[in-house]
C-alpha positions as CSV (number, residue, x, y, z in Angstrom):
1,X,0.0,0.0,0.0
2,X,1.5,3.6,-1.1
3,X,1.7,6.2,1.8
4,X,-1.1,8.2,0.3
5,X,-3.6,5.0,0.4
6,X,-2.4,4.4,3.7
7,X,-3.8,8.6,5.0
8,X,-7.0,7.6,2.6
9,X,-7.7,4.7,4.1
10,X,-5.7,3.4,7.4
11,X,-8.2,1.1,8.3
12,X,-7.1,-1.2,5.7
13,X,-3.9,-2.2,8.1
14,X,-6.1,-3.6,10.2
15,X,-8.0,-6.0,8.3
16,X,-5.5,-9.2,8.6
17,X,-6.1,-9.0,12.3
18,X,-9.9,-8.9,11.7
19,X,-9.6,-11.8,9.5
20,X,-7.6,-14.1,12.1
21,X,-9.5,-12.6,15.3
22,X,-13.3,-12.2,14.0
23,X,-14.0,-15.7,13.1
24,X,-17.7,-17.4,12.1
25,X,-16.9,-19.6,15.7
26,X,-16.1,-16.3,17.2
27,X,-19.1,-14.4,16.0
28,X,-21.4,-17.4,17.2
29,X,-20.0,-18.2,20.5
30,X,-20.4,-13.8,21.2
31,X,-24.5,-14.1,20.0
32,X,-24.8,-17.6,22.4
33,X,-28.5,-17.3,23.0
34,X,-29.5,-15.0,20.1
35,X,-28.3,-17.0,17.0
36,X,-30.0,-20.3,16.5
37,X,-28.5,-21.5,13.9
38,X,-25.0,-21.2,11.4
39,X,-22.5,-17.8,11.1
40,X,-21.3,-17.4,7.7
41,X,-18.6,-15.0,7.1
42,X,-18.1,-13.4,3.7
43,X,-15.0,-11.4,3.4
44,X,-15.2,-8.4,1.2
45,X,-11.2,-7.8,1.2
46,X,-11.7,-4.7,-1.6
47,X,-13.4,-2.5,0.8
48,X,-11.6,-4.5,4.4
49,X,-14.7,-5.1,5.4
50,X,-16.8,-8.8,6.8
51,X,-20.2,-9.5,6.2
52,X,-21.5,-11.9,8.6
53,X,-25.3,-13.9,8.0
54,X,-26.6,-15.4,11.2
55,X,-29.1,-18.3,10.9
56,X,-32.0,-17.8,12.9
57,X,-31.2,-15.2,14.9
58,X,-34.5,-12.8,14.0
59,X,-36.9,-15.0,15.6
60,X,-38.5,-16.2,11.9
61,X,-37.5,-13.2,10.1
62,X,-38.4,-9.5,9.0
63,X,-41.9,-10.2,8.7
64,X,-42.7,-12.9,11.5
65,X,-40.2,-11.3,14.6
66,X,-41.8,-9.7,17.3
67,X,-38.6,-8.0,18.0
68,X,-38.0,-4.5,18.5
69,X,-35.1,-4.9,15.8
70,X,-37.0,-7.0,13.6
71,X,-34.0,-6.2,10.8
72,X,-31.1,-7.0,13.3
73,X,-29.4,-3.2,12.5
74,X,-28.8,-3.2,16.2
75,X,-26.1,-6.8,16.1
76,X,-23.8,-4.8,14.0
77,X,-23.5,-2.2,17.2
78,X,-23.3,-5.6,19.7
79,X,-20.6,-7.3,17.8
80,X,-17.8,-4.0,18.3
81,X,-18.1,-5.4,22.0
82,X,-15.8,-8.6,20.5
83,X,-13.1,-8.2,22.1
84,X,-9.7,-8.3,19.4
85,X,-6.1,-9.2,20.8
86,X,-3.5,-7.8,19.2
87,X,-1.6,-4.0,18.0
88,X,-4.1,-2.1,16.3
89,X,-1.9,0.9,15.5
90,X,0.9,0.4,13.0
């Protein structure tokens, strides 16, 4: 990475530690009681970024949750409680 993408986007140093810390098994164990069913990560390495899709954890879905967050926005905010070993700061 040239020093001017590194100013444009320093998050970008970070994502190999994302990729070994914030695992599928990692994701599940962290939603114990909220996720019913499989975590599958999809990595999105153009933008450093993880998509996670958690089986079962809406109570049926959109339509058929009686959940206050029937579209799970608010597991995004849970997971940055994950805790991640290791230098963040290059």
């Amino acid at each position: 990475m040239t020093d001017e993408a590194a100013r444009d986007r320093p998050y970008e140093s970070h994502y190999p530690l994302l990729l070994e810390q914030v695992t599928s098994a990692r994701v599940k164990a962290h939603f114990a009681g909220v996720v019913e069913g499989d975590v599958v990560r999809y990595e999105l390495p153009n933008i450093a970024a993880l998509n996670f899709v958690m089986t079962g954890a809406l109570g049926g879905g959109v339509t058929r949750s009686l959940a206050l967050d029937a579209h799970g926005k608010s597991l995004s905010s849970a997971l940055l409680d994950l805790e991640i070993e290791g230098e963040l700061c290059p």
